[in-house]
MMTF fields as JSON, N, C-alpha, C and O atoms, coordinates in Angstrom:
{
  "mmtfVersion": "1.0.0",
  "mmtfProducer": "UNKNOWN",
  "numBonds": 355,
  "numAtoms": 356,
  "numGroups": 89,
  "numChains": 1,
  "numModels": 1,
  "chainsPerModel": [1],
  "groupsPerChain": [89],
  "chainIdList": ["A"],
  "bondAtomList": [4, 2, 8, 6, 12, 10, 16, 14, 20, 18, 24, 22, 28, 26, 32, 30, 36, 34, 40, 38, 44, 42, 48, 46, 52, 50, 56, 54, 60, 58, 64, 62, 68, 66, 72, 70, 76, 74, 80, 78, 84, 82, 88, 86, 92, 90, 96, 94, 100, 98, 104, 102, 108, 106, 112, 110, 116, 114, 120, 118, 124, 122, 128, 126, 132, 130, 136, 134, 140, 138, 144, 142, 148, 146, 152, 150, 156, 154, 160, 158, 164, 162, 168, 166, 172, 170, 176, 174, 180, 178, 184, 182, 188, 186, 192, 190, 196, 194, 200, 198, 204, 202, 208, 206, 212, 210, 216, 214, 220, 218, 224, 222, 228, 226, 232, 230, 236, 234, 240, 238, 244, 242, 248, 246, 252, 250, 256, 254, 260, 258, 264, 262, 268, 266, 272, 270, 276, 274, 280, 278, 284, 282, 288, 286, 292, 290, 296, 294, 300, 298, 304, 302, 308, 306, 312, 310, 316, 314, 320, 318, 324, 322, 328, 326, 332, 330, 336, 334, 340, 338, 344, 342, 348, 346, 352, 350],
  "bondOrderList": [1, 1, 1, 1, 1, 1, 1, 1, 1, 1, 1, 1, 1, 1, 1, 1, 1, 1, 1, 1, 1, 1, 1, 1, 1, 1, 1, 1, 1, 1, 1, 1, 1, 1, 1, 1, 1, 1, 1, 1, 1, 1, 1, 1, 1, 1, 1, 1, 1, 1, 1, 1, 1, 1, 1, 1, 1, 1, 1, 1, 1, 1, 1, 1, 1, 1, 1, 1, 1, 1, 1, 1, 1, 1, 1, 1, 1, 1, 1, 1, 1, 1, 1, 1, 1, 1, 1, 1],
  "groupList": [{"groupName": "UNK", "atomNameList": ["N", "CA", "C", "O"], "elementList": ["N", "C", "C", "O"], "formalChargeList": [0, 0, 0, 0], "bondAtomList": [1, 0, 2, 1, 3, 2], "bondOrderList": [1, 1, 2], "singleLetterCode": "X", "chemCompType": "L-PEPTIDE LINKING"}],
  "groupTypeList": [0, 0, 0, 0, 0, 0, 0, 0, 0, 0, 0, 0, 0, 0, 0, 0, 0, 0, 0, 0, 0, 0, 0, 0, 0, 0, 0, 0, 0, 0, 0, 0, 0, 0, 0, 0, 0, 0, 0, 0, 0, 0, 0, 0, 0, 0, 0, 0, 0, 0, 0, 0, 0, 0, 0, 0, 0, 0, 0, 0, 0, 0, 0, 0, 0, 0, 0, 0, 0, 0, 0, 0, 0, 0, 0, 0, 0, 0, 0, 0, 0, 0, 0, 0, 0, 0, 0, 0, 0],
  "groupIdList": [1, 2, 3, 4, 5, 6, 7, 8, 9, 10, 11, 12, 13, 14, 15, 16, 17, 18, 19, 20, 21, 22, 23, 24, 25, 26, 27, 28, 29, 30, 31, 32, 33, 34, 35, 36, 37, 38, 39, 40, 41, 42, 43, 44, 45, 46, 47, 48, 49, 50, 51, 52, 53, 54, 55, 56, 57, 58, 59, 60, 61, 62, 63, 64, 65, 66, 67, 68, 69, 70, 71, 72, 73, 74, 75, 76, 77, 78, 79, 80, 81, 82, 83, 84, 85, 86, 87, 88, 89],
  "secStructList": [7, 5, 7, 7, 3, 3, 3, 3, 3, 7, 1, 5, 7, 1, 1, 1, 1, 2, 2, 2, 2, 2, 2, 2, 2, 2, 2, 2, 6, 6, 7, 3, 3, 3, 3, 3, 7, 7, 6, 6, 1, 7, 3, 3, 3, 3, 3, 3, 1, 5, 2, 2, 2, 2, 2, 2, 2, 2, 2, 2, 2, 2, 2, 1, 6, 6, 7, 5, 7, 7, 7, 3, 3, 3, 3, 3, 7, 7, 7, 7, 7, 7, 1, 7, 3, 3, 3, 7, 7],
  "xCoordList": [114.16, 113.457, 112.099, 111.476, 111.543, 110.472, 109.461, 109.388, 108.254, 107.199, 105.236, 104.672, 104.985, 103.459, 102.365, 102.161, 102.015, 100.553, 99.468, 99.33, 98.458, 97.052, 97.038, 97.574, 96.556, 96.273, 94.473, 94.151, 93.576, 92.97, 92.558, 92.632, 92.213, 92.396, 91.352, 90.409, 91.136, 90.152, 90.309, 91.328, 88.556, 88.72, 88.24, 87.476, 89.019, 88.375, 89.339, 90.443, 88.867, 89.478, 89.151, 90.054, 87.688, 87.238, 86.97, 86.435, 87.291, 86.578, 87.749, 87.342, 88.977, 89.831, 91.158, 92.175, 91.156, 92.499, 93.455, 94.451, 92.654, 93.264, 94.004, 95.166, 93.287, 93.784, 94.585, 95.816, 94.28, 95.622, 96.728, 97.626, 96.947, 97.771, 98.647, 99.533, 98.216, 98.679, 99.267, 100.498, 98.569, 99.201, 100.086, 101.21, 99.717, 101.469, 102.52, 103.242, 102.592, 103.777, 104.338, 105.556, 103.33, 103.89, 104.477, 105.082, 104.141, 104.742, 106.238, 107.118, 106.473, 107.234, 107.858, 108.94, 107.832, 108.747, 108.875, 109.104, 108.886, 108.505, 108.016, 108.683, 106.727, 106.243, 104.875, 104.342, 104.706, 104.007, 102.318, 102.712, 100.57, 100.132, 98.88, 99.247, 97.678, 96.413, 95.87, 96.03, 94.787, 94.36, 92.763, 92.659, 91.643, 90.749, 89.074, 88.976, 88.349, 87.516, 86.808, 86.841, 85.926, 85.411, 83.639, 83.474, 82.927, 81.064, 81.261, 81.04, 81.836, 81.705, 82.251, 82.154, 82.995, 83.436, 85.126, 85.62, 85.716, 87.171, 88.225, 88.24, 88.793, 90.044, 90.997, 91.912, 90.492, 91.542, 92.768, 92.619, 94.205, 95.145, 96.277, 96.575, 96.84, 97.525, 98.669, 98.481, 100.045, 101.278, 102.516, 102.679, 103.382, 104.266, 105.51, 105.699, 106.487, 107.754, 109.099, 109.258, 109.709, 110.4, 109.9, 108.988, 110.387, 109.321, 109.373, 108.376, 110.953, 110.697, 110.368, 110.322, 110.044, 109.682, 108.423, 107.925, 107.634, 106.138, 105.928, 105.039, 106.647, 106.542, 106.822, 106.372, 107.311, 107.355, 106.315, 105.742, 105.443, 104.423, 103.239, 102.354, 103.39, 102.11, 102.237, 101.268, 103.596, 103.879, 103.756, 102.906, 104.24, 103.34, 101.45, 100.824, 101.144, 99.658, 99.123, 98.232, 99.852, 99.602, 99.299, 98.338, 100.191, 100.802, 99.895, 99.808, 99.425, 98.706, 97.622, 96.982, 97.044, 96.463, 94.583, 93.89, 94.315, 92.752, 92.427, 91.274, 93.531, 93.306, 93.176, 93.709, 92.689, 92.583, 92.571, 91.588, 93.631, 93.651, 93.548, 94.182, 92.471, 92.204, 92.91, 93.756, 92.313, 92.901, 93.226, 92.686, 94.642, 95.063, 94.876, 95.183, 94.332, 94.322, 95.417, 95.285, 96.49, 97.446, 98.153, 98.53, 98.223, 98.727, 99.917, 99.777, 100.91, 101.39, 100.947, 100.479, 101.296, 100.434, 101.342, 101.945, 101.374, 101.961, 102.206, 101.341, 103.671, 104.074, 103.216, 102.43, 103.231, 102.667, 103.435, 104.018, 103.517, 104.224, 103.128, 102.405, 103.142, 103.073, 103.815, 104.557, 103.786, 104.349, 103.999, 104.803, 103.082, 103.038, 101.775, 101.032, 101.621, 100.768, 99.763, 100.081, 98.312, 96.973, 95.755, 95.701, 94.778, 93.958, 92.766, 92.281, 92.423, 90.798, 89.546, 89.33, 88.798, 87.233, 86.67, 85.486],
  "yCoordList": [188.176, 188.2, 187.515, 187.805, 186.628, 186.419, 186.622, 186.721, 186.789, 187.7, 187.104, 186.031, 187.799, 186.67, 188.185, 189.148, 187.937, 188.948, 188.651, 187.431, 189.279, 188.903, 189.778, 190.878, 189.292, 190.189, 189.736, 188.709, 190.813, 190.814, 191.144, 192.326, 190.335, 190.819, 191.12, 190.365, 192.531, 193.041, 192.57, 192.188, 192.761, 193.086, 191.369, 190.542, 191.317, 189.94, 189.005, 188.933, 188.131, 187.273, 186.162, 185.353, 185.62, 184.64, 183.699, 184.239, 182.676, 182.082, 182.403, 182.951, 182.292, 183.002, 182.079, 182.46, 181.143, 180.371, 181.171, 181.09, 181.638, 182.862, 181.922, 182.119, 180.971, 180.229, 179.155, 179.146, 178.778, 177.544, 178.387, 178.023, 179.162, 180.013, 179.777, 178.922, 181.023, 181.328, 180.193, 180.21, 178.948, 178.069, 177.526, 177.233, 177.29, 176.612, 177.191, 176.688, 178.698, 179.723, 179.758, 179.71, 179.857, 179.764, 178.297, 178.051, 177.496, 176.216, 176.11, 175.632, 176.738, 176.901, 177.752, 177.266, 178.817, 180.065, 179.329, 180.324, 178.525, 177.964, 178.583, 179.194, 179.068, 180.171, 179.144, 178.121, 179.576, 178.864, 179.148, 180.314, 179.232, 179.85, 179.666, 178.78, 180.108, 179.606, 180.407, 181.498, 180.137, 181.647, 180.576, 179.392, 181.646, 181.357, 182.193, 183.329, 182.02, 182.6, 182.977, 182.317, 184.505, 185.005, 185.017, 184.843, 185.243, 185.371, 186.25, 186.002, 187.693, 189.217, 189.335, 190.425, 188.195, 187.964, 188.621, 189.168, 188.192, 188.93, 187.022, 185.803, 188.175, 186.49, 186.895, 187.711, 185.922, 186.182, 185.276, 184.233, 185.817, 185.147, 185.709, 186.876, 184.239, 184.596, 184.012, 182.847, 184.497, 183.521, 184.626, 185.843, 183.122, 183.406, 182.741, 181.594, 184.003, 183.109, 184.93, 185.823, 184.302, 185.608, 186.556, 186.448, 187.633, 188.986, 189.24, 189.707, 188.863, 188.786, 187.845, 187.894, 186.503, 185.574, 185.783, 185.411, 186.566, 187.43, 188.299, 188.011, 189.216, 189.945, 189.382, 190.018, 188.607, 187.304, 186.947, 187.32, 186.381, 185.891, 186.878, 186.678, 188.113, 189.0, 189.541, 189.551, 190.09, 190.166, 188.965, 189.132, 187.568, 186.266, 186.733, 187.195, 186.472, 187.106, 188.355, 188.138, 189.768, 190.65, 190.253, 190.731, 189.184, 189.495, 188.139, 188.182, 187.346, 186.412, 186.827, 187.605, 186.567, 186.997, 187.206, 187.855, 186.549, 186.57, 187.031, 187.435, 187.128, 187.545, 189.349, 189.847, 189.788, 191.321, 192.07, 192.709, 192.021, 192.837, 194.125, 194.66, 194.745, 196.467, 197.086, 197.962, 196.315, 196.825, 195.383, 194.322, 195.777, 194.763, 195.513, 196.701, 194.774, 195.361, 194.179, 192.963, 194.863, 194.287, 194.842, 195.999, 193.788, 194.448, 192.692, 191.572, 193.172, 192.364, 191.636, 192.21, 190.381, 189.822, 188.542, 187.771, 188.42, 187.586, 185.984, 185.278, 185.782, 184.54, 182.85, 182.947, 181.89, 180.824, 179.914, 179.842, 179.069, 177.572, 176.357, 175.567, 176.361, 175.363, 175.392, 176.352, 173.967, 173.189, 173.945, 174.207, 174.033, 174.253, 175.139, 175.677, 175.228, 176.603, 175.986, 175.237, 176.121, 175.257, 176.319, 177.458, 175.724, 176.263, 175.978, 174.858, 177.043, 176.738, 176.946, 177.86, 176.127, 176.213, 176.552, 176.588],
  "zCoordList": [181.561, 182.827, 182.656, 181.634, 183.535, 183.723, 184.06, 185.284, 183.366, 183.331, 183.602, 183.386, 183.888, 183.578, 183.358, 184.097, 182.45, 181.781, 181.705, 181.628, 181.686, 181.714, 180.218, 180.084, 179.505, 177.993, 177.481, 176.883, 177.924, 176.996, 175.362, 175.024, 174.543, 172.754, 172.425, 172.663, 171.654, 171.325, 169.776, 169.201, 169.118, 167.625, 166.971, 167.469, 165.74, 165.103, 165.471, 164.931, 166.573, 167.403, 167.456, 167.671, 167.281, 167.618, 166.096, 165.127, 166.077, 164.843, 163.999, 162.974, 164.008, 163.294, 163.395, 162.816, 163.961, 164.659, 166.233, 166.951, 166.06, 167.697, 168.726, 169.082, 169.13, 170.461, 169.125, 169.158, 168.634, 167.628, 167.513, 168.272, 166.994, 166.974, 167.774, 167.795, 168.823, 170.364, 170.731, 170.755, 171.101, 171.806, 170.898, 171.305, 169.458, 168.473, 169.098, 169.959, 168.437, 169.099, 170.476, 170.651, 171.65, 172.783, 173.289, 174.333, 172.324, 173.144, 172.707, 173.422, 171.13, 170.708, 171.131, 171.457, 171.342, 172.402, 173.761, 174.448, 174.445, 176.171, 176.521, 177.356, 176.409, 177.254, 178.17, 177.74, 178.989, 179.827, 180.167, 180.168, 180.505, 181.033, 179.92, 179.147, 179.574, 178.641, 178.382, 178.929, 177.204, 176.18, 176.337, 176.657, 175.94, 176.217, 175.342, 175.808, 174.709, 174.479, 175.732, 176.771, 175.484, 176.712, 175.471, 174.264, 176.346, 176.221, 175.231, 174.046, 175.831, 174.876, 173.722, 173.158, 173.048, 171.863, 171.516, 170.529, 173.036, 173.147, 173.555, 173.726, 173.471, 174.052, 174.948, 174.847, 176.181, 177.444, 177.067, 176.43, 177.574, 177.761, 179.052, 179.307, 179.842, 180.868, 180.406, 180.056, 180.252, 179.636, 180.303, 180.393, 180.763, 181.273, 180.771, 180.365, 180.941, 180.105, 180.598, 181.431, 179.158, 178.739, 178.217, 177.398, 178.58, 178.245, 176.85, 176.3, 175.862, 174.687, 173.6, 172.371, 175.008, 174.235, 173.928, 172.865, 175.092, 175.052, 173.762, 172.961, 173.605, 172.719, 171.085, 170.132, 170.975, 169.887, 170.096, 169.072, 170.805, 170.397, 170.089, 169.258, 171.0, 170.343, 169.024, 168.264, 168.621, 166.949, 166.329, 165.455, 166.302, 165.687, 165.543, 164.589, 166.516, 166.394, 165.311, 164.49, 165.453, 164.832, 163.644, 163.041, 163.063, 161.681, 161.19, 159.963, 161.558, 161.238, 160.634, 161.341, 159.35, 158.45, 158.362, 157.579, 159.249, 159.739, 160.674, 160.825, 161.774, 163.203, 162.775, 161.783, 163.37, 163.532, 164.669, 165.044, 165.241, 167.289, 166.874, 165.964, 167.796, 167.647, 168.454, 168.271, 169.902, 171.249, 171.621, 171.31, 172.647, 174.088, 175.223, 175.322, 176.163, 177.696, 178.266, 178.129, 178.918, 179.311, 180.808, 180.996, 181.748, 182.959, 183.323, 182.833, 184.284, 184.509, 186.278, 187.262, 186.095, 187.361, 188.043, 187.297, 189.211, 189.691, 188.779, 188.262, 188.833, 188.526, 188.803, 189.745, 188.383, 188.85, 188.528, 187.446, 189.508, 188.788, 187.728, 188.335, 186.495, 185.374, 184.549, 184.346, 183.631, 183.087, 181.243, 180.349, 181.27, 179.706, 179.25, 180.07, 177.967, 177.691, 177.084, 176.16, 177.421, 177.103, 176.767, 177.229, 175.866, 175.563, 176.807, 176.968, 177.559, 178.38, 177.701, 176.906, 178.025, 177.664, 178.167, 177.834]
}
């Protein structure tokens, strides 16, 4: 089923390959939608795809060796039509 999330990432996120990551994997899963550094030293991401193609990518993340997620704030949010999964600035 097709899904679209707003996930904020808590913890050691930034400066870490967080968004390289993310976007390798999700382009590689088809997942669709962009990850983003925020001011407060967290990382927004909106990605849409398969729900276990989703969950593949947040265990990719977990397990990645520098990254450190404490907390996710996660809600699900209306669908959008794009093409591919990008890093915002």
């Amino acid at each position: 089923m097709n899904v679209r999330k707003h996930i904020r990432f808590y913890g050691k996120v930034q400066g870490v390959g967080f968004r390289y990551h993310a976007t390798y994997k999700a382009r590689l899963l088809g997942l669709t939608g962009w990850v983003r550094n925020c001011y407060d030293g967290t990382v927004e991401m909106e990605v849409q795809g398969d729900a276990e193609a989703i969950a593949a990518l947040l265990l990719y993340l977990h397990s990645q060796r520098f990254i450190q997620i404490k907390r996710m704030d996660e809600e699900t949010i209306e669908r959008k039509e794009e093409r591919e999964f990008k890093e915002k600035w």
